[in-house]
C-alpha positions in Angstrom: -0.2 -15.3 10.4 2.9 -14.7 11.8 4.8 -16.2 8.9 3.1 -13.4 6.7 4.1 -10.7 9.4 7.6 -11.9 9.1 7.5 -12.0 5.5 6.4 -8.3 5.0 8.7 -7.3 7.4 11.6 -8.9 5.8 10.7 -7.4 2.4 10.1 -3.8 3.8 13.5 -4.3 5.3 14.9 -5.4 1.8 13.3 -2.6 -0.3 14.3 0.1 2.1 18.2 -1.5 1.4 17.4 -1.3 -2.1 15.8 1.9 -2.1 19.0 3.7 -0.2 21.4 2.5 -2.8 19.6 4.9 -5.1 22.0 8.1 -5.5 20.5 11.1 -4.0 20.3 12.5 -7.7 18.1 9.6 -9.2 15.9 9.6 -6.4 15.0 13.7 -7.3 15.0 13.5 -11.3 11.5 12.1 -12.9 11.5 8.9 -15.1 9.6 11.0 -17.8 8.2 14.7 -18.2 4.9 14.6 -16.0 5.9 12.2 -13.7 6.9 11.6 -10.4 10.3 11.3 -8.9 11.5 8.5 -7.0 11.3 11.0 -3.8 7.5 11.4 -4.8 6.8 8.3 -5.3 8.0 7.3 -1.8 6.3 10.0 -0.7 2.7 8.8 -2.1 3.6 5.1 -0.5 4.2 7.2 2.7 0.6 9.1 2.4 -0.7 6.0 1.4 0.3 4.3 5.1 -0.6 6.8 6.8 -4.0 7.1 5.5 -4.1 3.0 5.7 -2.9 3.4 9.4 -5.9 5.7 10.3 -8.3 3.3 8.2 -6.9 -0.3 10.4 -7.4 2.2 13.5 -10.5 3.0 13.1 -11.9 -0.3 11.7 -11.8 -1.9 14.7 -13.8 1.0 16.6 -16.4 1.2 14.6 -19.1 -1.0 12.3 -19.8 1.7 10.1 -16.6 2.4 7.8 -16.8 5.7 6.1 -13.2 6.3 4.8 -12.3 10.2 3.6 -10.7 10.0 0.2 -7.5 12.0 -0.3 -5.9 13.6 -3.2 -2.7 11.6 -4.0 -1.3 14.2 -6.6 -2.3 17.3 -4.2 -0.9 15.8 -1.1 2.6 15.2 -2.6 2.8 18.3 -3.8 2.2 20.1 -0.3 3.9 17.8 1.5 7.4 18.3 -0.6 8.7 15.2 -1.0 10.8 16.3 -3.9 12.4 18.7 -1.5 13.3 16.0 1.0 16.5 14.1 1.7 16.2 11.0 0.0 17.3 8.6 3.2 15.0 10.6 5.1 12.2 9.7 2.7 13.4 6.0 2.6 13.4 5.9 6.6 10.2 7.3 7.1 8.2 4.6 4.7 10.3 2.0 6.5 9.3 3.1 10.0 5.3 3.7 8.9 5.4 0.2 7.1 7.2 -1.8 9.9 4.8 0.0 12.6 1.4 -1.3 10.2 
């Protein structure tokens, strides 16, 4: 198990490399009319561990898993990822992923 840990951890660390040598600039433009921005994409990864944090949390609490669905589209829009800096964005999945 601790092989696997190490692994995901390596390739968070890789991707988040990756991610920052993305120009401020390509991170805000969508790759099509409609869709999201590299910022907002992030940014749904980001909602995505944090709802998956609360899930592990509470899985071990509890026998009786009842999970809230969220609205992906809705909650990057009020959170304003495309308004973000883009390292700040980068850092934060980072941190969430590494803490999972």
């Amino acid at each position: 198990m601790e092989d696997v840990i190490e692994d995901f951890r390596q390739t968070v660390e890789d991707a988040a490399g990756r991610l920052l040598a993305i120009s401020e600039e390509e991170a805000s433009a969508p790759r099509a009319e409609g869709k999201w921005s590299p910022k907002e994409i992030v940014g749904h990864l980001i909602d995505s561990a944090s709802n998956n944090h609360q899930r592990f949390v509470r899985a071990q609490f509890t026998d009786h898993l009842v999970f809230p669905a969220y609205e992906q589209e809705a909650w990057v829009r009020a959170q304003g990822y495309k308004d973000e800096p883009w390292p700040l964005l980068v850092e934060l999945w980072r941190s969430f992923n590494l803490h999972l």
